[in-house]
Chimera marker file (.cmm) of the C-alpha trace (Angstrom):
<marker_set name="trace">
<marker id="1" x="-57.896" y="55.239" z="63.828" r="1" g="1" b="0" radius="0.5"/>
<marker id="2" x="-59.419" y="52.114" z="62.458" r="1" g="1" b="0" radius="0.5"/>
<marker id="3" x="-57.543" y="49.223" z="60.757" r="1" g="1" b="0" radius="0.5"/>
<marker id="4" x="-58.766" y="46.317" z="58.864" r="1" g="1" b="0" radius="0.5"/>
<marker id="5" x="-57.664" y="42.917" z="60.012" r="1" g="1" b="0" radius="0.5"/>
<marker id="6" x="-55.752" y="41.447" z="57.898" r="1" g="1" b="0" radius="0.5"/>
<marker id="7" x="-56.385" y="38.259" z="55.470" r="1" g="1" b="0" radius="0.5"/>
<marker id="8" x="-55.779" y="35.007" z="56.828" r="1" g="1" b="0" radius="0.5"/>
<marker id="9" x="-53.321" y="32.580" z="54.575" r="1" g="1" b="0" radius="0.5"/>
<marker id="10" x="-54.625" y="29.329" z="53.750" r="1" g="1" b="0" radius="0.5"/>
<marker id="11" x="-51.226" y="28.340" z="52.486" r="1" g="1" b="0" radius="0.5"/>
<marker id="12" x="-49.643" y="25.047" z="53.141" r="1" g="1" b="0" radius="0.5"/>
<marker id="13" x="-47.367" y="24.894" z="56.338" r="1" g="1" b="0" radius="0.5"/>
<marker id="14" x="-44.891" y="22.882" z="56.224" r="1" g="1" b="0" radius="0.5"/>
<marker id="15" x="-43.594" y="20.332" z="59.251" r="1" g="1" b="0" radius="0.5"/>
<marker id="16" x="-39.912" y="21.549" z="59.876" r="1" g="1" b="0" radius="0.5"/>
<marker id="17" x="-38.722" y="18.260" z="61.377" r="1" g="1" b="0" radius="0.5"/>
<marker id="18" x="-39.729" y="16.479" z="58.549" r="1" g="1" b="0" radius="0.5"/>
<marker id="19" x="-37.779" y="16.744" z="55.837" r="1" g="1" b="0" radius="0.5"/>
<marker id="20" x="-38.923" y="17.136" z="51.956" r="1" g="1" b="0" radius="0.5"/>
<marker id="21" x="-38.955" y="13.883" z="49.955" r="1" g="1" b="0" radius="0.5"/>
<marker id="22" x="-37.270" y="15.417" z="47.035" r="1" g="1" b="0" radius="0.5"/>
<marker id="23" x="-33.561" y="15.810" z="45.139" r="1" g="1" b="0" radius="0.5"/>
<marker id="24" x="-31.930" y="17.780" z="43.569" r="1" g="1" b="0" radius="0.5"/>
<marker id="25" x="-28.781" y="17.642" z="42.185" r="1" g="1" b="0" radius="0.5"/>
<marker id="26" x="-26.490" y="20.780" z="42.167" r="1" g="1" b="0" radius="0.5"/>
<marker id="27" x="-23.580" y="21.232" z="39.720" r="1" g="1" b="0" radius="0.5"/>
<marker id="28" x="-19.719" y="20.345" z="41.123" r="1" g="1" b="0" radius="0.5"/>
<marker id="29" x="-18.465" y="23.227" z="39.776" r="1" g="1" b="0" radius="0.5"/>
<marker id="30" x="-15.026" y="21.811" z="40.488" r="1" g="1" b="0" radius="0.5"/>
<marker id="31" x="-15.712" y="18.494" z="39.075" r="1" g="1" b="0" radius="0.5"/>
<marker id="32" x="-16.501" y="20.121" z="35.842" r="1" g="1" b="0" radius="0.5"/>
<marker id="33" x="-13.488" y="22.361" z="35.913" r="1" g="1" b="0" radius="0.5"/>
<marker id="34" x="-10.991" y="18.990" z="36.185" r="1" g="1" b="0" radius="0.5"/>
<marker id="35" x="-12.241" y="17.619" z="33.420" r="1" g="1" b="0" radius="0.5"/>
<marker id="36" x="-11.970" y="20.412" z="31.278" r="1" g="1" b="0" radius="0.5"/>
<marker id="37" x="-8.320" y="20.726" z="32.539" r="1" g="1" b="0" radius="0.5"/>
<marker id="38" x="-7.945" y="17.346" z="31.893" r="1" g="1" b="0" radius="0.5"/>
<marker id="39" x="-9.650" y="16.960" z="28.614" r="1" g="1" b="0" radius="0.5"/>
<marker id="40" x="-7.096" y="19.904" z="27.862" r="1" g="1" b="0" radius="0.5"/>
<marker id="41" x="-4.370" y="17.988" z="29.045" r="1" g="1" b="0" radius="0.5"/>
<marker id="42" x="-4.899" y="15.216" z="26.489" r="1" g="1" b="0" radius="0.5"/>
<marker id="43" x="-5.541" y="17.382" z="24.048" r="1" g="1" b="0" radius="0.5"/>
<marker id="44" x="-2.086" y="19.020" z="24.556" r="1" g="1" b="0" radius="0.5"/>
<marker id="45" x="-0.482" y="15.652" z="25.001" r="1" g="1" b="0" radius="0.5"/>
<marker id="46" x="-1.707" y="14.492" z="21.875" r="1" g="1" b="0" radius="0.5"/>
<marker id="47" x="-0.363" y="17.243" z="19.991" r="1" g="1" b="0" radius="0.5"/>
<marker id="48" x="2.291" y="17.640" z="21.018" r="1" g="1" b="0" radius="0.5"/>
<marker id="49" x="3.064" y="13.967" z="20.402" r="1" g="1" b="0" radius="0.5"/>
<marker id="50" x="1.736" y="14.520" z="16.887" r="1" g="1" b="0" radius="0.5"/>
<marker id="51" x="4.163" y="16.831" z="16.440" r="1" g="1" b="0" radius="0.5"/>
<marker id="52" x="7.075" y="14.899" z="17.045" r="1" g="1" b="0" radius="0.5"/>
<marker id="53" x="6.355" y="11.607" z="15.269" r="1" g="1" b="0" radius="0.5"/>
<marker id="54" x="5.757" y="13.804" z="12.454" r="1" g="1" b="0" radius="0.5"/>
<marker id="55" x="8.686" y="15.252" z="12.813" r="1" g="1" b="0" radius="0.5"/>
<marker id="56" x="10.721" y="11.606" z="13.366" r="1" g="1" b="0" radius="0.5"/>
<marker id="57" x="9.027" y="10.607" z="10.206" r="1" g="1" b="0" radius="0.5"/>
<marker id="58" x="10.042" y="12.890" z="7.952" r="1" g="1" b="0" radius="0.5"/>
<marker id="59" x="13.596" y="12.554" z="9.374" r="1" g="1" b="0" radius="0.5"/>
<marker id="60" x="13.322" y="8.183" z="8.985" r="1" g="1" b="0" radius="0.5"/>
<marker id="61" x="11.802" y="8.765" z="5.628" r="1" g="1" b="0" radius="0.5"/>
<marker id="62" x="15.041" y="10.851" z="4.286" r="1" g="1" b="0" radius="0.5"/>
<marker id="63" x="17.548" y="8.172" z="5.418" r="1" g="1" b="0" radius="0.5"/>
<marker id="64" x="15.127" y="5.314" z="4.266" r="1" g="1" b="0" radius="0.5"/>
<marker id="65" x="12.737" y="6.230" z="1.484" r="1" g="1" b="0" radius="0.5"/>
<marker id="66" x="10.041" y="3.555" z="1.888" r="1" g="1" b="0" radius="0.5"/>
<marker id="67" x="6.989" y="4.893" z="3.211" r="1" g="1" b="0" radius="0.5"/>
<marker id="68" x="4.846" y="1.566" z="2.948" r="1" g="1" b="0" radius="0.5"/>
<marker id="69" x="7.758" y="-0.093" z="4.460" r="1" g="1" b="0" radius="0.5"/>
<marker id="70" x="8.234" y="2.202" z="7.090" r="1" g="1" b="0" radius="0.5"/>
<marker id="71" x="4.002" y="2.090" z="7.672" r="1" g="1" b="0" radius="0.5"/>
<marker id="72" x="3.927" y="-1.637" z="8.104" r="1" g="1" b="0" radius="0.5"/>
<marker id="73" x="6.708" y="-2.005" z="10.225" r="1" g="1" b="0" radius="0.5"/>
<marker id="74" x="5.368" y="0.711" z="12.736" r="1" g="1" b="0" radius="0.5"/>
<marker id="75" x="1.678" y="-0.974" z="12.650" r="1" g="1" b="0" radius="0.5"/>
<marker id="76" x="3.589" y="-4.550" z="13.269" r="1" g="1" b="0" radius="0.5"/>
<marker id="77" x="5.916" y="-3.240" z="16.317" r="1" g="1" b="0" radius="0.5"/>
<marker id="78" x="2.516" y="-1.445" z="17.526" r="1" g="1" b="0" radius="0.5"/>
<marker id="79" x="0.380" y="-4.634" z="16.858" r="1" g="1" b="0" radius="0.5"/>
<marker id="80" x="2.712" y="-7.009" z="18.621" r="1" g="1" b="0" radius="0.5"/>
<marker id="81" x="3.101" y="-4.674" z="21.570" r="1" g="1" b="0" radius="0.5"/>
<marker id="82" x="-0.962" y="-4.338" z="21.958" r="1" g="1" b="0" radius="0.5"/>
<marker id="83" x="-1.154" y="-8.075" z="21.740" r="1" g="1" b="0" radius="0.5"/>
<marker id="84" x="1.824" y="-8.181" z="24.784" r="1" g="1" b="0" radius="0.5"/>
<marker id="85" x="0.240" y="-5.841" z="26.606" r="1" g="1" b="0" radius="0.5"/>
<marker id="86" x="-3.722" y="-7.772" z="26.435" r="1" g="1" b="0" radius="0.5"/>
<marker id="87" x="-2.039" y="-11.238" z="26.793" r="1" g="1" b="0" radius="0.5"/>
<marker id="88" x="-0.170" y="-9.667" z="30.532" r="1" g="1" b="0" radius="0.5"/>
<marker id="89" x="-3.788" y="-7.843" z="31.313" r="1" g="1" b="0" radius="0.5"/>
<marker id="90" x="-1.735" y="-4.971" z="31.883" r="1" g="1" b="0" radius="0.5"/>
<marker id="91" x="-4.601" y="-2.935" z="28.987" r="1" g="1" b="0" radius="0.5"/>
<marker id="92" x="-7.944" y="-5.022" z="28.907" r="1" g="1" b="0" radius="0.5"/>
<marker id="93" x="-8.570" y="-6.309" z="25.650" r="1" g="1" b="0" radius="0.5"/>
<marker id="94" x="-11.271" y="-4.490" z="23.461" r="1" g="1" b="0" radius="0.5"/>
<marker id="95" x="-14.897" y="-6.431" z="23.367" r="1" g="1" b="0" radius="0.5"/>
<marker id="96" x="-15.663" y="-7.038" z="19.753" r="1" g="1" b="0" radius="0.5"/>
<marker id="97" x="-18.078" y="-9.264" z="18.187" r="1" g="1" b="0" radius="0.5"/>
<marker id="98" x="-18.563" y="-11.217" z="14.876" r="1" g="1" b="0" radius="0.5"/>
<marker id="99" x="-20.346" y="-8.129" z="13.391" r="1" g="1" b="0" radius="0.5"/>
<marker id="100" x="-17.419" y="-6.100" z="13.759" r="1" g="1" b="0" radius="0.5"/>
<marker id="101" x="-14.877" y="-8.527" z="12.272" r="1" g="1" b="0" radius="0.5"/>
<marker id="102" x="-17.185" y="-8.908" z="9.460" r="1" g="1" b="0" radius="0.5"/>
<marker id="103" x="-17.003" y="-4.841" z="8.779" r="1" g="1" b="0" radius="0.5"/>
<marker id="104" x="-13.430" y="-5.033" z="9.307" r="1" g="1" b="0" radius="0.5"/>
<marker id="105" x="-12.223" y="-7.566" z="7.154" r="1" g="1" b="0" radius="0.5"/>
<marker id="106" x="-13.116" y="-6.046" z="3.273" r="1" g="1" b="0" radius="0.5"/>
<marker id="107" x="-11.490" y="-2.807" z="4.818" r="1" g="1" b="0" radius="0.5"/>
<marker id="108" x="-8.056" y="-4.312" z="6.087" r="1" g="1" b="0" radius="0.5"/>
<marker id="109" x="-7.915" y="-6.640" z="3.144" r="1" g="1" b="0" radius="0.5"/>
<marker id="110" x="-8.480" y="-3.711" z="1.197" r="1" g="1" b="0" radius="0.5"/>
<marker id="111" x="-5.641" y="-2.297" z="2.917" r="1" g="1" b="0" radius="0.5"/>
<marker id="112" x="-3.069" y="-4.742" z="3.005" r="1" g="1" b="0" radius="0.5"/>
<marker id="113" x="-3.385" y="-4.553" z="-0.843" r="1" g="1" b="0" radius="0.5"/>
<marker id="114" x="-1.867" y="-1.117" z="-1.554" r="1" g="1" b="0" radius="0.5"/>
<link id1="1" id2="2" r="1" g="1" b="0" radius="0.2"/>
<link id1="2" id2="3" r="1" g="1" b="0" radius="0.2"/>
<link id1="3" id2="4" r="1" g="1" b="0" radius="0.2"/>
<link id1="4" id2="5" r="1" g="1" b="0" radius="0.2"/>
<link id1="5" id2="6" r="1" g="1" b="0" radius="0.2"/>
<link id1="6" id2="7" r="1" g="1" b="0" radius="0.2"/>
<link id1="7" id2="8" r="1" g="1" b="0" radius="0.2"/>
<link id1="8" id2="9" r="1" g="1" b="0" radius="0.2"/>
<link id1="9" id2="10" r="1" g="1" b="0" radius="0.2"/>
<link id1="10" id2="11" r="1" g="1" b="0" radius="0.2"/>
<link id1="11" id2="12" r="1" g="1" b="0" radius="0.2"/>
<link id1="12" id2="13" r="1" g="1" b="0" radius="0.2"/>
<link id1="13" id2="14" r="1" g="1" b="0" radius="0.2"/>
<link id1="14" id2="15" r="1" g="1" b="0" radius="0.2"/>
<link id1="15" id2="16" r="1" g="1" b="0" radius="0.2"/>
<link id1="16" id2="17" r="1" g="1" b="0" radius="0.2"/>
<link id1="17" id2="18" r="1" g="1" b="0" radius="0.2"/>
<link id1="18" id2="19" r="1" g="1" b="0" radius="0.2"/>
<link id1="19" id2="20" r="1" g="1" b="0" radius="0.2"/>
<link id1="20" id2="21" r="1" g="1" b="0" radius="0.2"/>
<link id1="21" id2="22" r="1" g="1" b="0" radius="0.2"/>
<link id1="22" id2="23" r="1" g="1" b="0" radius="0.2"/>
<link id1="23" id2="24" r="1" g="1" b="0" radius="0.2"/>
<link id1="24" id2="25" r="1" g="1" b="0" radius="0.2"/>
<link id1="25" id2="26" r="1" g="1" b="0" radius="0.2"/>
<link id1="26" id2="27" r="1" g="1" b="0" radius="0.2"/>
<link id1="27" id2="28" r="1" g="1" b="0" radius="0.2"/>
<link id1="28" id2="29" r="1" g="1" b="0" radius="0.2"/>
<link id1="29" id2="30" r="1" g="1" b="0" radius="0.2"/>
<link id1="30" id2="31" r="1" g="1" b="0" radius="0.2"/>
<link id1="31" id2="32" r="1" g="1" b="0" radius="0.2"/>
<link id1="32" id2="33" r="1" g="1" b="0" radius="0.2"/>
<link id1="33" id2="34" r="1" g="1" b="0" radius="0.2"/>
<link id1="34" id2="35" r="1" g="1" b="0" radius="0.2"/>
<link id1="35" id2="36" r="1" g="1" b="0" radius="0.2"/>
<link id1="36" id2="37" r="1" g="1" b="0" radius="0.2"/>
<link id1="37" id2="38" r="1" g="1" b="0" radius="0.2"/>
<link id1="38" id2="39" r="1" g="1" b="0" radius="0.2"/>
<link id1="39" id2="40" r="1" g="1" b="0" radius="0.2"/>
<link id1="40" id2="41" r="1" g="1" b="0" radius="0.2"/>
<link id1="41" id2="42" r="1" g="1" b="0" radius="0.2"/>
<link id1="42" id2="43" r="1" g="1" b="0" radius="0.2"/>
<link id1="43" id2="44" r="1" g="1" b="0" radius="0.2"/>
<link id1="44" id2="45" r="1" g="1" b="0" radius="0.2"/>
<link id1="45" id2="46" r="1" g="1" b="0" radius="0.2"/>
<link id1="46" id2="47" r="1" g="1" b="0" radius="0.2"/>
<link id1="47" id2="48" r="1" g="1" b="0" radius="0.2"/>
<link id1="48" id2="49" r="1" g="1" b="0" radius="0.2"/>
<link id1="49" id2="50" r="1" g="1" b="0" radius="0.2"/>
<link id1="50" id2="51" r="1" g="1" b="0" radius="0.2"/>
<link id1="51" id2="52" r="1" g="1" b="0" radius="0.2"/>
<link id1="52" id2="53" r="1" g="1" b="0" radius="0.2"/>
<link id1="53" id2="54" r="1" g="1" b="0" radius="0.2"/>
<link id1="54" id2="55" r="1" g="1" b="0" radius="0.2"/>
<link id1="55" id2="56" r="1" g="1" b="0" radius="0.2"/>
<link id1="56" id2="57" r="1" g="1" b="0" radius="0.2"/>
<link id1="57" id2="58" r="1" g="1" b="0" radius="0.2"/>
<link id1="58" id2="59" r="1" g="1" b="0" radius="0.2"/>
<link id1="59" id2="60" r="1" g="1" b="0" radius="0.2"/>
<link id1="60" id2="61" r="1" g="1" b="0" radius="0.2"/>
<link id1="61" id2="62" r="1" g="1" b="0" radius="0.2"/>
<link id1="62" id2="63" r="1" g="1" b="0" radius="0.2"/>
<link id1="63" id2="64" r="1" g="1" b="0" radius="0.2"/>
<link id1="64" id2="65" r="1" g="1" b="0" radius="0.2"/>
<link id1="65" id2="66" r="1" g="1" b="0" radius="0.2"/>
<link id1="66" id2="67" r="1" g="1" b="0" radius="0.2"/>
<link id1="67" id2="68" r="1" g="1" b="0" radius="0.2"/>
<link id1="68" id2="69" r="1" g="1" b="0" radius="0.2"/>
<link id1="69" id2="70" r="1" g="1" b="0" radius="0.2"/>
<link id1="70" id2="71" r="1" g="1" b="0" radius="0.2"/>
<link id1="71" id2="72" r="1" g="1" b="0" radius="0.2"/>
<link id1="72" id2="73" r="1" g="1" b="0" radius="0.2"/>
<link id1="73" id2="74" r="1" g="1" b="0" radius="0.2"/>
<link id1="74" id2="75" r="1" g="1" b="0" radius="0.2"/>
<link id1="75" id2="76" r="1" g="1" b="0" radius="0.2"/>
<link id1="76" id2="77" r="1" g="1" b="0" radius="0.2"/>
<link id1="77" id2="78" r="1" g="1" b="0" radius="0.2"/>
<link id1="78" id2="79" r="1" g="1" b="0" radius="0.2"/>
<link id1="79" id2="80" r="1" g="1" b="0" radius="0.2"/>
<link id1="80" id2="81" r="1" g="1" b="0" radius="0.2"/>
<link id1="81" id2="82" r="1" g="1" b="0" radius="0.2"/>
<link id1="82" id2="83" r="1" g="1" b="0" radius="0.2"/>
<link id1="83" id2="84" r="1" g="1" b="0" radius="0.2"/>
<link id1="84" id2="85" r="1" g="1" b="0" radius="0.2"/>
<link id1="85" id2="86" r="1" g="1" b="0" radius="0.2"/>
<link id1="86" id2="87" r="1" g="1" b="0" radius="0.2"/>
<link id1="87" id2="88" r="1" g="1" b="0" radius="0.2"/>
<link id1="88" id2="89" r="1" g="1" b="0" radius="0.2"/>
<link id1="89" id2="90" r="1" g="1" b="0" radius="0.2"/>
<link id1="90" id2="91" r="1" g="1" b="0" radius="0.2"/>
<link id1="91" id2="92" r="1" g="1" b="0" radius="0.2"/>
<link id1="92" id2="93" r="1" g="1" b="0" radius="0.2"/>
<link id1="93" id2="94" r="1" g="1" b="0" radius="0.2"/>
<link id1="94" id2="95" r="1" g="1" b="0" radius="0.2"/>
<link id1="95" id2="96" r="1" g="1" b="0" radius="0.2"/>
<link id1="96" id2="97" r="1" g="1" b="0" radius="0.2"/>
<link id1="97" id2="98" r="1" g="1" b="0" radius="0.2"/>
<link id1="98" id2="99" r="1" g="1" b="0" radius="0.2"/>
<link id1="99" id2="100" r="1" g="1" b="0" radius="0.2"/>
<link id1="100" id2="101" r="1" g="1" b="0" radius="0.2"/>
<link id1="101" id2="102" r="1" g="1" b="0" radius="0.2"/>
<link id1="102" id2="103" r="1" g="1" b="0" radius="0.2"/>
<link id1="103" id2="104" r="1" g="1" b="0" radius="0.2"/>
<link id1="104" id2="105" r="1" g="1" b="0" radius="0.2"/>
<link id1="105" id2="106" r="1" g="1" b="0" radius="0.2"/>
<link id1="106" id2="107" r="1" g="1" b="0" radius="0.2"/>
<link id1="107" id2="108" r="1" g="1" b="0" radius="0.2"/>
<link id1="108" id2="109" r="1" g="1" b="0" radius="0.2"/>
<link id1="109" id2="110" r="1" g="1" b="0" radius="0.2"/>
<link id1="110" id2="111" r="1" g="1" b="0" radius="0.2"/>
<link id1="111" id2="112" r="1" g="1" b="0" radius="0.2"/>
<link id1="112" id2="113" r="1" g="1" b="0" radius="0.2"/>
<link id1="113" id2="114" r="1" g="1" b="0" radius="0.2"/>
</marker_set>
């Protein structure tokens, strides 16, 4: 019986002890995972918190009927404790520019007037 020799490959071989210059980044799946469950977390957090200070101002708003009041004393106490917190660096202070004071100030005059 006769055979044919085979074809001989002209392909590239490649040097084992050297490795390839190349990389390639694969997916954490477990990084990505956390910070779903995290995200999630927040999310939960922050609705459940919703919840309540809805529910505590429905309950300060029967005993003392003034909303704008009650809405200008909360942004005051939450104000003043942002401004504690930045001047003890225990929250850095957000970066802001002249830009942004510019677009803020027809808005908050705006809604200091109601």
């Amino acid at each position: 019986m006769y055979r044919k020799p085979l074809p001989e490959c002209n392909a590239y071989k490649a040097n084992r002890a050297q490795p390839l210059d190349i990389s390639i980044e694969l997916p954490n799946v477990q990084l990505e995972t956390a910070q779903r469950v995290k995200i999630g977390i927040y999310f939960a957090t922050w609705w459940a918190l919703n919840v309540v200070f809805n529910i505590y101002n429905k309950k300060v708003l029967n005993i003392f009927p003034y909303p704008w009041l009650t809405s200008r004393l909360s942004l005051a106490a939450g104000s003043l404790m942002m401004l504690i917190l930045w001047a003890t660096r225990i929250a850095d202070a957000p970066e802001t520019d002249m830009e942004f004071w510019k677009t803020l100030l027809p808005i908050s005059i705006l809604t200091l007037s109601h």
